[in-house]
C-alpha positions in Angstrom: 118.7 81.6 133.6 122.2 82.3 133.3 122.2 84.3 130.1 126.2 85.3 128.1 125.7 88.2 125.7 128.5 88.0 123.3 129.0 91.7 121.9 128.1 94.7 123.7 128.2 96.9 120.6 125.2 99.0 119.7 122.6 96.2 119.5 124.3 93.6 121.8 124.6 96.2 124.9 120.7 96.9 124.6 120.0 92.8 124.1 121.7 91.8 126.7 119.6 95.2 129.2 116.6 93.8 128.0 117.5 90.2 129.3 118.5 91.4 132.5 115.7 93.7 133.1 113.1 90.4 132.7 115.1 89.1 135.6 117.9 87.3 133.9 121.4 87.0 135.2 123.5 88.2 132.2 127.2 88.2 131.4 128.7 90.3 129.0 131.4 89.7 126.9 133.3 91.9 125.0 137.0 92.4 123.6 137.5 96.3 124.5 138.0 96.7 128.0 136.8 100.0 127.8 133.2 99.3 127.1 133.5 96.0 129.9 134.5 99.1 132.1 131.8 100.8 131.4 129.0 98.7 131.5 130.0 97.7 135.3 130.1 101.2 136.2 126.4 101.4 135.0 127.4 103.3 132.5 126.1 103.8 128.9 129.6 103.5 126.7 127.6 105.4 123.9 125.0 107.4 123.7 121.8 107.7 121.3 119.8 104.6 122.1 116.3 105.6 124.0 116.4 104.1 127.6 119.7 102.5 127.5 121.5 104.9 130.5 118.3 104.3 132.9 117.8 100.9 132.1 121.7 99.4 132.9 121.9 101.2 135.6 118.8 100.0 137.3 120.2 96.4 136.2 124.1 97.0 137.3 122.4 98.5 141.0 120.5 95.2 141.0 123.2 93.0 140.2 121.7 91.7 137.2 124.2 92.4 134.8 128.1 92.4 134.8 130.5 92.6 131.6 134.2 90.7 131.2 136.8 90.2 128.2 137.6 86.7 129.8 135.3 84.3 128.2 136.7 81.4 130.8 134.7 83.0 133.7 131.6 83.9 131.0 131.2 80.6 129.4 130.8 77.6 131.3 127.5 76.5 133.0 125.6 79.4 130.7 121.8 78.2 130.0 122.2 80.5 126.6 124.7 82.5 124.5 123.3 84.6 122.5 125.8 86.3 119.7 126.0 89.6 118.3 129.5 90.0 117.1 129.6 92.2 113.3 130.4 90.3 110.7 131.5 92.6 107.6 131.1 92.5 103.3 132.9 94.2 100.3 132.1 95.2 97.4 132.6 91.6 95.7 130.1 90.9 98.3 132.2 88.4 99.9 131.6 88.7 103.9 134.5 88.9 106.2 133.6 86.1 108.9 137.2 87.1 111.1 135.2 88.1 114.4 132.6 86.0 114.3 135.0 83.0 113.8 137.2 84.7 116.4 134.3 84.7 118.9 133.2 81.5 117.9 136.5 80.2 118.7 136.9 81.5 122.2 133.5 80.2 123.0 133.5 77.1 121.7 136.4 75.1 124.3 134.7 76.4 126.8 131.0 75.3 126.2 129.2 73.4 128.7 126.6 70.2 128.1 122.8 71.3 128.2 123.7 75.6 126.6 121.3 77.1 123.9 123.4 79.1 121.3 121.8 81.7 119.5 123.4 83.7 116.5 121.6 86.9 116.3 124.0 88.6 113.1 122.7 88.8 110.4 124.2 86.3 108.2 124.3 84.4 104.9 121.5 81.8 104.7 123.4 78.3 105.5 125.7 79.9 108.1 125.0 78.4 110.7 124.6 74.7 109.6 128.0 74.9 108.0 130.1 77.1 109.6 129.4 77.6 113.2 127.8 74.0 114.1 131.0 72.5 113.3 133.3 74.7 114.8 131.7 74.6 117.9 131.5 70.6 118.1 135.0 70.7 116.7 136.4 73.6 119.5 134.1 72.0 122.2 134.4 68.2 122.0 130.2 68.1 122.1 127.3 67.0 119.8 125.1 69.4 118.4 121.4 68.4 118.8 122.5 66.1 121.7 124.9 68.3 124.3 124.2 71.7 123.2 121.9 73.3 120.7 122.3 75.9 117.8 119.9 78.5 116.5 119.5 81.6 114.5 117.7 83.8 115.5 118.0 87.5 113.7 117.8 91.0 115.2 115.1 93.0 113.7 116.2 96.4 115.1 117.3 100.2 114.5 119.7 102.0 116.7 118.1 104.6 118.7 115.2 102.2 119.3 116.3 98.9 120.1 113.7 98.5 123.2 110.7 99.9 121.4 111.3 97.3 118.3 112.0 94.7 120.3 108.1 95.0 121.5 106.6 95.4 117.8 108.1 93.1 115.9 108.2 89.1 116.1 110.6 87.1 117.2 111.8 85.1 114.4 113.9 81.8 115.2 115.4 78.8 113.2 117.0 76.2 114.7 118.9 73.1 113.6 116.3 70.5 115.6 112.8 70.5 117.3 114.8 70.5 120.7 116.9 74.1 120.6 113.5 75.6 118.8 111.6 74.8 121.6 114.5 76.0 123.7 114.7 79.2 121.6 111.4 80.1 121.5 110.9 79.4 125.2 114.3 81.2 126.1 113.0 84.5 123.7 109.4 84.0 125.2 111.2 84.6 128.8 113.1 87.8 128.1 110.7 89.8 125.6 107.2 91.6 125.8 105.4 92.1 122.1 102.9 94.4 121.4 99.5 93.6 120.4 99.2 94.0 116.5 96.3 93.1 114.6 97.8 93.9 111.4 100.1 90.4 111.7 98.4 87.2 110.3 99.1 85.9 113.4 99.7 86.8 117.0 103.0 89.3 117.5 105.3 86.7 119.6 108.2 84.0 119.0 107.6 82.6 115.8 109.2 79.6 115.0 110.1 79.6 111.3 111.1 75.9 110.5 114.9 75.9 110.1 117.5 78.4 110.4 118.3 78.5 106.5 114.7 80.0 107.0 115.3 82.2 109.0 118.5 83.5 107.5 116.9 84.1 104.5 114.0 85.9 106.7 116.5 88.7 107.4 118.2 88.7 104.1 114.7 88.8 102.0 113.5 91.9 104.7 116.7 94.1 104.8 116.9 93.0 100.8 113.7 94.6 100.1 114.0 97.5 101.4 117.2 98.3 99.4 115.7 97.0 96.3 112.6 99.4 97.1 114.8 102.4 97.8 116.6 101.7 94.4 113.3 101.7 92.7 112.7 105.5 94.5 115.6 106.5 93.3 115.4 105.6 90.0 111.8 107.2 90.0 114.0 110.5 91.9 116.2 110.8 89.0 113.8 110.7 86.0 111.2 113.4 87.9 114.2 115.4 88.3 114.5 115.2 84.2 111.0 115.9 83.7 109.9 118.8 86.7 107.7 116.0 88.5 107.9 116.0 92.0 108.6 112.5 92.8 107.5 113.1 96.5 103.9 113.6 95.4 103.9 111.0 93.5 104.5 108.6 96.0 102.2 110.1 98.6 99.8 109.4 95.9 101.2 106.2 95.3 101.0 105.6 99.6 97.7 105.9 99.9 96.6 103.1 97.6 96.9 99.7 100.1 98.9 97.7 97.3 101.7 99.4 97.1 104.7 101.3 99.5 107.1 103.2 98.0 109.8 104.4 100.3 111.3 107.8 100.1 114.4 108.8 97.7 117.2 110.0 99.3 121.3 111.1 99.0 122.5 107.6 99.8 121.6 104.5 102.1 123.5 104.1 105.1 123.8 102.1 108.3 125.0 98.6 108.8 122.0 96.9 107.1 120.8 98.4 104.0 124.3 98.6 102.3 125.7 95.4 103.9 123.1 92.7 104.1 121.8 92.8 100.2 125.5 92.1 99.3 125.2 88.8 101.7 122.6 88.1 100.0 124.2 88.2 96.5 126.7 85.9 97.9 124.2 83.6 98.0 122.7 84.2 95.0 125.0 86.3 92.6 122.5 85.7 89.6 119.9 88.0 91.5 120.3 90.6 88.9 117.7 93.5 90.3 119.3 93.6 93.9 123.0 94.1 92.5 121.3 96.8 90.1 119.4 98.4 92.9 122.7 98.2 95.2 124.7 100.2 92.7 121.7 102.9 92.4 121.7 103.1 95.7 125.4 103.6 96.1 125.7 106.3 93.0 123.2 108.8 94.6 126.2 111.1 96.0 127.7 111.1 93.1 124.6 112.1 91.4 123.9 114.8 94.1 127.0 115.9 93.6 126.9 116.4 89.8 122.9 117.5 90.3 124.8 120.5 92.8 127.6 121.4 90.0 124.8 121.8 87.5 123.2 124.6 89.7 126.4 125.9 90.8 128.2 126.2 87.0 130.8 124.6 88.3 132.3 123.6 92.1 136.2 124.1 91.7 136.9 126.6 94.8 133.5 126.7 96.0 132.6 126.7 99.5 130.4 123.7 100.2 128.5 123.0 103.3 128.0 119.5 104.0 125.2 119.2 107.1 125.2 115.8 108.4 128.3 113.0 109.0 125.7 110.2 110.6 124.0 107.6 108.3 120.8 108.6 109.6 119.0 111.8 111.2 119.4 111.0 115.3 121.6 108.7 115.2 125.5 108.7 116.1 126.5 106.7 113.6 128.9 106.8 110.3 129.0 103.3 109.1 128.7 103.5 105.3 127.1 106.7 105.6 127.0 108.8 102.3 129.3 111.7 104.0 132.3 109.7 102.6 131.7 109.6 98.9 129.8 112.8 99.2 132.8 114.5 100.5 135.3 113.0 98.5 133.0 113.7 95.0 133.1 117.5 96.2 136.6 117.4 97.0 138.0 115.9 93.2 135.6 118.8 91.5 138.1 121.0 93.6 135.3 122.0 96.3 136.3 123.3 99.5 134.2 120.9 101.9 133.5 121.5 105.7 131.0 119.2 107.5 128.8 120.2 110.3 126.6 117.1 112.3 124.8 118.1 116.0 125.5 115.2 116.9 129.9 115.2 116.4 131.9 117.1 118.0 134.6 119.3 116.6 137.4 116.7 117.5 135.3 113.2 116.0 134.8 115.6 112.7 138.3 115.7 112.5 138.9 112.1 113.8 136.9 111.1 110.8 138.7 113.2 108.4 137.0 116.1 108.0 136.8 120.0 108.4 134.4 120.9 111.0 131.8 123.6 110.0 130.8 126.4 112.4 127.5 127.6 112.2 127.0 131.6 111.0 130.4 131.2 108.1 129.8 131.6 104.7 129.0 129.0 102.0 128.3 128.8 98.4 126.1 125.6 98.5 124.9 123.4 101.4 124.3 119.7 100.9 121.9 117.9 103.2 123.2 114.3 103.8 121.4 113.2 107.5 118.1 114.6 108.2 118.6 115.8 111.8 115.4 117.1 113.3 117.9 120.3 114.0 117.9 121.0 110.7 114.4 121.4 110.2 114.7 124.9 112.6 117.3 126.6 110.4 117.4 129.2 108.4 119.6 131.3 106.1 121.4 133.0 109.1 123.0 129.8 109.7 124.8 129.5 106.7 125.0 132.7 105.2 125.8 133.7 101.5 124.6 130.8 100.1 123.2 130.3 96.3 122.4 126.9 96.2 121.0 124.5 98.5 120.7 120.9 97.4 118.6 118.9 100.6 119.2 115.6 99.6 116.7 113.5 102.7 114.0 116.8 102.4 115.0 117.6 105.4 114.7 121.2 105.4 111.8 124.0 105.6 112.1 125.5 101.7 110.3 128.9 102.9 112.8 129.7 105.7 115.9 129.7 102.7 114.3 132.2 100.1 117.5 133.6 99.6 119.0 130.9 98.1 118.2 128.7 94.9 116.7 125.2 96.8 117.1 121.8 94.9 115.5 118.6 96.5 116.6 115.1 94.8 113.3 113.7 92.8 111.5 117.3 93.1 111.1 120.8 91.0 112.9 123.8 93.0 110.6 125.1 95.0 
């Protein structure tokens, strides 16, 4: 099969890899050169994902795989397009559709009779009925159902481990007739391996959920759950913190009964899933009261680590605060909507003096982002954990000397190497 991979961002790169390496011939299509540059030298254009570098090179050598901005040459006589292209929210939880749309109209005039089109973004449920089946037939002069065929068809991966998920987790696809399922699951069937689970009610493969408003709402109700689960942790966090209980014990307890999975509290939720898709979903359904109240928990906790840290500290006007960790989450090179932003900014407007350290960012990207970079061995007043890099987990006081308070917001650190110091976890008693 002739397979186009629109978006070669963090998921799309390693989609469109895994296609080629089950012996597809795959285009890819992106809008920065750069990254097209890149992936025909054989060359990851960022790092962090496990197997990525091996992987496209392998599939470059074998000629496999090739990248292009021009979606003329990409487009016509493609058996599938599958689409990975970010689609973005505010806080009124009203999504931004601009590249998508833009994609979708680049594609669309050159679409050929007979192509399977598969939306992998996660988006709000009806999408794909409404929006993109009629600007493709409008942008492409075809019938839907009859020349070409539309699905959705979600990813269900994390960054870092795009390959390994990709085994373990089904395949879920909606399409908007019998004909592009079949196509879809066939297509998916072709290109993926799944791990044997016995765990699933049925076996780990393609599964074919009905529609794709069902399968929209698949990704929405998974991502939406989780949010609305780490709210709930949170909340639990903050009222152990009033009473001496710690909450992490209390959920271990909680863990080991098979009804019931509690995830961990933490300093914020970050990444482009957790904070984005629940808001798609109350675009869809505003009236969902408990995920707009668990969103806004979710969202206040560096704040409240902030204000938990001044409490310790008597106060944080010229204090030197340590912030360790710029990504959304430990391992991975990412910031998008990662809690270093309001952390920071909460330190900074109680007159803190704020430098950020990360393992993973240079001195330069630190700055790039707006920060003050942090060198290991300088005095602090307080350290705040915000990404749980395994790094952290080897450090001691030597690393940030001078300290008197240390406030690990993801429990990221080893309590009995920092005796020196006063240590705070969110939703536990100092130990």
């Amino acid at each position: 099969m002739n397979v186009v991979v629109i978006g070669l961002g963090k998921i799309g790169l390693p989609l469109a890899v895994q296609f080629a390496s089950a012996g597809q011939t795959v285009v890819g299509l992106d809008v920065n050169e750069a990254v097209v540059e890149s992936v025909n030298r054989g060359v990851e254009p960022f790092p962090g994902e496990a197997h990525l570098q091996e992987k496209l090179a392998e599939c470059t050598a074998a000629g496999r795989i090739s990248a292009t901005t021009d979606y003329a040459k990409a487009i016509p006589g493609a058996d599938v397009i599958v689409i990975v292209v970010p689609l973005f929210v505010d806080d009124e939880a009203r999504p931004d559709f601009g590249w998508m749309d833009s994609a979708t109209e680049a594609l669309a005039p050159h679409l050929t009779p007979g192509t399977l089109v598969s939306y992998e973004t996660t988006l709000p449920v009806g999408t794909t009925r409404t929006r993109w089946k009629p600007m493709l037939e409008a942008g492409s002069g075809l019938v839907e159902g009859e020349d070409f065929h539309l699905v959705f068809s979600p990813e269900r991966v994390l960054t870092g481990r795009v390959f390994e998920d990709l085994r373990k987790y089904p395949k879920l696809v909606g399409g908007l007739s019998e004909t592009g399922a079949k196509l879809a699951r066939d297509f998916y069937e072709a290109v993926l391996q799944f791990d044997a689970r016995d765990d699933l009610p049925r076996a780990n493969g393609v599964w074919d959920l009905g529609t794709a408003e069902a399968a929209e709402m698949a990704k929405l109700a998974e991502t939406t759950y989780r949010d609305v689960n780490i709210g709930l942790a949170n909340e639990f966090a903050r009222y152990a913190d009033k009473t001496g209980i710690d909450i992490y014990k209390v959920i271990e307890a909680c863990n080991s009964q098979p009804y019931s999975h509690i995830h961990r509290p933490g300093i914020a939720v970050g990444g482009h899933c957790i904070p984005v898709y629940p808001r798609l979903y109350l675009w869809n359904d505003p009236d969902a009261t408990i995920v707009r109240a668990a969103r806004e928990r979710n969202a206040g906790m560096p704040g409240y680590a902030v204000r938990m840290l001044q409490a310790h500290l008597g106060g944080l006007d010229g204090k030197r605060i340590a912030v360790l960790g710029a990504a959304y989450r430990g391992g991975v090179k990412e910031t998008a909507f990662s809690g270093i932003f309001s952390t920071v900014s909460e330190l900074e407007e109680f007159g803190a003096q704020v430098s950020v350290h990360d393992p993973l960012y240079s001195d330069e990207e630190l700055e790039s982002l707006g920060f003050t970079p942090r060198a290991e061995g300088v005095e602090a007043d307080a350290v705040i954990v915000q990404a749980d890099h395994a790094e952290y987990r080897d450090w001691d006081e030597s690393k940030v000397p001078g300290l008197q308070v240390i406030l690990d917001g993801r429990r990221a650190l080893d309590p009995k190497k920092w005796r020196g110091a006063t240590y705070v976890a969110i939703g536990a008693t100092t130990l």
